[in-house]
C-alpha positions in Angstrom: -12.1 -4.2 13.1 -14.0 -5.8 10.5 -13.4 -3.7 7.1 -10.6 -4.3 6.1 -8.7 -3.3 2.1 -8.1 -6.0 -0.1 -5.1 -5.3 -3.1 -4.7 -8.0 -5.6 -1.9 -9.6 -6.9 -0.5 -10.7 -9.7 -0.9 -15.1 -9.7 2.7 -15.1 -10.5 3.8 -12.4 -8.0 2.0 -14.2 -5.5 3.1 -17.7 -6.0 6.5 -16.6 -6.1 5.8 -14.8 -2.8 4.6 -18.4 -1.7 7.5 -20.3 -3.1 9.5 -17.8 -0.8 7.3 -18.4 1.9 7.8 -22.4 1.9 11.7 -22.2 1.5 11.9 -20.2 4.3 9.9 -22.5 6.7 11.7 -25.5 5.2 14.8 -23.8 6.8 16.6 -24.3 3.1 20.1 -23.2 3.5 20.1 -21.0 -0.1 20.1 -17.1 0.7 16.9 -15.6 -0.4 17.2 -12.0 0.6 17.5 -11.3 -3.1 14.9 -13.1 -4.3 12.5 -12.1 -1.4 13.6 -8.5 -1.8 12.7 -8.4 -5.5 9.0 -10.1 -4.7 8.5 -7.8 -2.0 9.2 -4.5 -4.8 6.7 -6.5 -7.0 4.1 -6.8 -4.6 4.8 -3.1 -3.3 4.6 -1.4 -6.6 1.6 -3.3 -8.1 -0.5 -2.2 -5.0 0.6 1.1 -5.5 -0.1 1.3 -9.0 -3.7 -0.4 -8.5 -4.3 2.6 -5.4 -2.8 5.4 -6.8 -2.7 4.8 -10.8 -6.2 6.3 -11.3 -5.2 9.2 -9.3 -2.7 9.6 -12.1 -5.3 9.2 -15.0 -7.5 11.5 -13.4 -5.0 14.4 -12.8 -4.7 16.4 -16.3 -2.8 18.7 -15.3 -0.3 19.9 -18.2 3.1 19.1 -16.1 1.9 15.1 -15.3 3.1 16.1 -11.9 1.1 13.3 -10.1 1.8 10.9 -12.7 5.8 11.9 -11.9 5.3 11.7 -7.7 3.8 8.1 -8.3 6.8 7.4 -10.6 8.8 8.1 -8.1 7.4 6.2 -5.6 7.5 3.1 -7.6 11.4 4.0 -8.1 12.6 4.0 -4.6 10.0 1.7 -3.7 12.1 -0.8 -6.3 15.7 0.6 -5.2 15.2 0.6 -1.5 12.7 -2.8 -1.1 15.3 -5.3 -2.2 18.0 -3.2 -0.1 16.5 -3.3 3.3 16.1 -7.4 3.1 19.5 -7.5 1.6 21.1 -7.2 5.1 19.5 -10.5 6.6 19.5 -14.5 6.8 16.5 -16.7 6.2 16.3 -16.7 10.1 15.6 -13.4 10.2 14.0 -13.1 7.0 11.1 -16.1 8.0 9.1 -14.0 10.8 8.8 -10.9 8.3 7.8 -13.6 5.4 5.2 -15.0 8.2 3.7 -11.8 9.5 2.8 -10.6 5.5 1.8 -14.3 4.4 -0.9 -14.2 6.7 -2.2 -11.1 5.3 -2.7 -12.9 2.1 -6.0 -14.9 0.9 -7.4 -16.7 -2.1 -10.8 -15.9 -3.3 -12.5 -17.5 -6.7 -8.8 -17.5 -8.3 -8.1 -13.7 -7.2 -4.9 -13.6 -4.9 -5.0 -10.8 -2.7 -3.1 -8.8 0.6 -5.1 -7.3 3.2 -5.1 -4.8 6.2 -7.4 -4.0 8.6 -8.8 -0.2 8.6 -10.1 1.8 11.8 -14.3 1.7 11.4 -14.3 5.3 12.1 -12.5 6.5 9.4 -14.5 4.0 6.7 -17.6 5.4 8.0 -16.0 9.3 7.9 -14.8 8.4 4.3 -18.5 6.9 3.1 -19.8 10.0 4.8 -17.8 12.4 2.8 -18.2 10.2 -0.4 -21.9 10.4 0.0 -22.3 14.3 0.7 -19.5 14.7 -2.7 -21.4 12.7 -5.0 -24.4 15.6 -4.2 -21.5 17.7 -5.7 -20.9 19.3 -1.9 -17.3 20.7 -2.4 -17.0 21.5 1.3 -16.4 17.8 2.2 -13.3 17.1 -0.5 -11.0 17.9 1.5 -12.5 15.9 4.7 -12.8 12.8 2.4 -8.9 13.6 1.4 -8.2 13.4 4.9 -9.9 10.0 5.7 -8.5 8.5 2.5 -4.8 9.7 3.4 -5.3 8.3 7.0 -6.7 4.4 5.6 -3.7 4.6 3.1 -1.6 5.7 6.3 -2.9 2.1 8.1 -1.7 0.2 5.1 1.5 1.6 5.4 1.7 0.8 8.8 0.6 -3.2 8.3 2.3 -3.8 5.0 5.7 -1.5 5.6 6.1 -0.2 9.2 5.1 -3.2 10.6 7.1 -6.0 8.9 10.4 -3.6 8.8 9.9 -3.8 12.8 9.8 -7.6 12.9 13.4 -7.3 11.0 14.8 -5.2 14.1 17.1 -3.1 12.0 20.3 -1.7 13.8 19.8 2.1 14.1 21.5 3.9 11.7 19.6 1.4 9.0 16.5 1.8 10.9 16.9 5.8 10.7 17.6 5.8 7.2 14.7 3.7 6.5 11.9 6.2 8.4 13.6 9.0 6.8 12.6 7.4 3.5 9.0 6.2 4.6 8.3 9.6 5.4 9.8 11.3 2.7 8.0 9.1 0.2 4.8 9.1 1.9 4.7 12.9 2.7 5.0 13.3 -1.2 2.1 11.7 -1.9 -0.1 12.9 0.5 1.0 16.2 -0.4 -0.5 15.4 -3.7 -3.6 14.5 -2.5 -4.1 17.6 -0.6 -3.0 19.6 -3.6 -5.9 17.7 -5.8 -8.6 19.0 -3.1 -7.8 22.3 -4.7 -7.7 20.8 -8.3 -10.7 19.2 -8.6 -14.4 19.2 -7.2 -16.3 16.9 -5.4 -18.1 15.5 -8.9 -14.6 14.9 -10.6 -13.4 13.2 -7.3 -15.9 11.0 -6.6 -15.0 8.8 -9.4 -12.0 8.1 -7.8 -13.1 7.3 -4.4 -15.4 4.9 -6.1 -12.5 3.3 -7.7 -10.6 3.0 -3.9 -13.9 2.2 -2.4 -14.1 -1.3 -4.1 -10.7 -2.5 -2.5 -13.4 -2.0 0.7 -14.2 -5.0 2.4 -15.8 -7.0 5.5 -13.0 -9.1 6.7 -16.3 -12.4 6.9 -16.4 -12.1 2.8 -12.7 -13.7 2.4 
């Protein structure tokens, strides 16, 4: 898989994220579950906001309910982040730090965090995007469904995956799904509901906007 979806972040998030990074390996002795927790919230809810904040713009609708769902994502994103790493030493805590720094690159001053995405579902999305911008409505709801599977993959590398590498106990582990899914389901809910909301020349400007976090893994 070359493409892969590159979300910056802010220089201080990130070298915070780094300072984190280099305690841990130094095997310093200082718990920094609470630190760590609060960077990973940071780095969670400014991705979010840089995926999903035009979504928000876009929507006009008089009860701001996107605006509210993403809200809400960003709230238990920051109550439940720092919580889940709260449970754990810097032993534990350094192979989840690991598995995420690696995800993360420098280009021309721009710090960013990467996944890979499934070709097949790029090429479906471009498809759709392509057919949409010659205002075909029929393919909104297609490109919706590529969109919501790429975000799907990110949530897998940058969540599902790193929460593994902590091997929870099970009732933790239980609770946590319960609240991936919960929080996911409500925004891709929303997405399927804007299919209905808006045609394909109103939403093309936003899969523009998602598009440019596209990238081949060989530019970084």
């Amino acid at each position: 898989m070359s493409d892969i979806i590159s979300l910056k972040i802010k220089p201080e998030t990130h070298q915070h994220f780094l300072e984190i990074h280099q305690q841990l390996n130094a095997e310093t002795t200082e718990s920094l579950a609470k630190p760590l927790g609060d960077n990973l919230a940071d780095i969670a809810c400014e991705i979010i906001d840089q995926v999903f904040g035009d979504i928000a713009k876009m929507s006009k609708s008089d009860d701001h309910e996107s605006e509210k769902i993403i809200q809400q994502i960003l709230d238990t994103t920051r109550k439940y982040m720092p919580w889940s790493v709260s449970f754990f030493g810097n032993d534990r805590l350094k192979p989840m730090v690991n598995y995420l720094y690696d995800l993360t690159s420098e280009k021309e001053g721009t710090f960013l965090m990467s996944y890979p995405v499934e070709q097949s579902v790029v090429t479906e999305l471009l498809n759709c995007v392509d057919q949409m911008k010659a205002c075909n409505d029929t393919y909104v709801p297609a490109a919706l469904k590529a969109f919501t599977e790429i975000v799907d993959q990110g949530v897998t590398h940058l969540i599902r995956e790193p929460k593994k590498i902590l091997k929870f106990n099970l009732v933790v582990d239980k609770t946590l799904n319960g609240i991936i899914h919960v929080t996911t389901q409500l925004g891709y809910r929303r997405f399927e509901k804007l299919g209905t909301l808006y045609d394909a020349k109103s939403m093309s400007g936003f899969f523009d906007h998602f598009l440019g976090f596209l990238k081949n893994k060989s530019d970084l």
